[in-house]
C-alpha positions in Angstrom: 275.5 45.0 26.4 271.7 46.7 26.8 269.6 44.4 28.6 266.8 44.5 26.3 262.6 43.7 27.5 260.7 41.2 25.0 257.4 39.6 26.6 257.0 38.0 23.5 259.6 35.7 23.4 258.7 35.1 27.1 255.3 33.9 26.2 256.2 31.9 23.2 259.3 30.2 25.6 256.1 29.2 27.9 254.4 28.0 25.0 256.7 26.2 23.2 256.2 23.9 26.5 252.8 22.4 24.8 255.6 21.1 21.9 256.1 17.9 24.2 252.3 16.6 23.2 253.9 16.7 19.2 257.4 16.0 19.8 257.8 14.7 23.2 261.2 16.3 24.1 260.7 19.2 22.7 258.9 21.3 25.5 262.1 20.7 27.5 264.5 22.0 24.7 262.8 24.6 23.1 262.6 26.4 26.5 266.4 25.3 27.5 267.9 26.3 23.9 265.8 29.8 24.6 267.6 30.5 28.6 270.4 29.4 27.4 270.9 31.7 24.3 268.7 34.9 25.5 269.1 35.2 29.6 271.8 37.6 29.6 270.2 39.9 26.7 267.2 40.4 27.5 265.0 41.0 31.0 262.9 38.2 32.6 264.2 35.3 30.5 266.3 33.8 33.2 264.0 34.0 35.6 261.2 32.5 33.3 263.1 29.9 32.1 264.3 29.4 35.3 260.9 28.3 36.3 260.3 26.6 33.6 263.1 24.3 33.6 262.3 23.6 37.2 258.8 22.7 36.4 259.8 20.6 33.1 262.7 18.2 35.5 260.2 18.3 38.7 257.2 16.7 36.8 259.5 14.3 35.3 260.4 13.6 38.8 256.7 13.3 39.2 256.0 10.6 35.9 259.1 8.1 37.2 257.2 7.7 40.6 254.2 7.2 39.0 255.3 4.2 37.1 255.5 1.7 40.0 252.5 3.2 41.4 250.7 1.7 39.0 251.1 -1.4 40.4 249.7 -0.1 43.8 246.0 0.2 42.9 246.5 2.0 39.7 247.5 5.3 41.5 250.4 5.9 39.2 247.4 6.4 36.1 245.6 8.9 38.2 249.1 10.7 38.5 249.8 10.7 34.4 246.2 12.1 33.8 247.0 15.0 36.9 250.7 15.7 35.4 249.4 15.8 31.9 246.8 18.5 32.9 249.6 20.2 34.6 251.5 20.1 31.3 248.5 21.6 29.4 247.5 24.5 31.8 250.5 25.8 33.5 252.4 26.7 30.4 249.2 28.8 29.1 248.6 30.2 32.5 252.0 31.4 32.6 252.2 32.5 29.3 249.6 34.5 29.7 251.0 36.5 32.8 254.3 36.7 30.8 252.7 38.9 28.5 251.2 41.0 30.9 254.5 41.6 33.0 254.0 39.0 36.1 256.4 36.7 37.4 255.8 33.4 36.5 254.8 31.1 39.1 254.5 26.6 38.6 253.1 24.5 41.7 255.1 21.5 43.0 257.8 22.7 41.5 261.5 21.4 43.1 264.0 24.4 42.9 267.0 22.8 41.0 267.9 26.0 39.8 268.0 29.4 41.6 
């Protein structure tokens, strides 16, 4: 099978990311559905939606241990509002060095898969 190279479909699987703030789950399933179908046909998907998986489960990581820490001086607010940015700009950020051919790259991000 010919590995083949489509930046586009990189970029959009970054963008479809910003589908959570319609649909809620649907950041974390467009880009899954994507790796899942694409990785082995064509270059940089599995690495992209490596990263973006791990970013997607990590920041969920991130909004569960916010929730009691909203009892603890409100701190778990000030974590929603700094995850939520996250959500916003990192998927446009890395969108935009998918389609100039750079790897993709999502701070705080816990490596669940390699």
């Amino acid at each position: 099978m010919d590995i083949k190279e489509d930046n586009q479909l990189i970029t959009i699987m970054h963008l479809s990311q910003l589908l959570s703030f319609v649909t809620g789950i649907g950041g974390f399933v467009v880009p899954l559905i994507i790796w899942i179908l694409k990785k082995d046909e064509i270059q940089g998907v599995d690495t992209h939606g490596k990263a973006i998986l791990n970013f997607r489960i990590s920041m969920f990581i991130y909004l569960i241990i916010c929730i009691p820490l909203i009892l603890l001086l409100g701190l778990g607010i000030i974590g929603f509002i700094v995850i939520g940015i996250f959500y916003l700009i990192y998927p446009i950020i890395n969108a935009l060095k998918a389609s100039n051919h750079q790897a993709p790259n999502y701070p705080l991000s816990i490596q669940f898969l390699k």
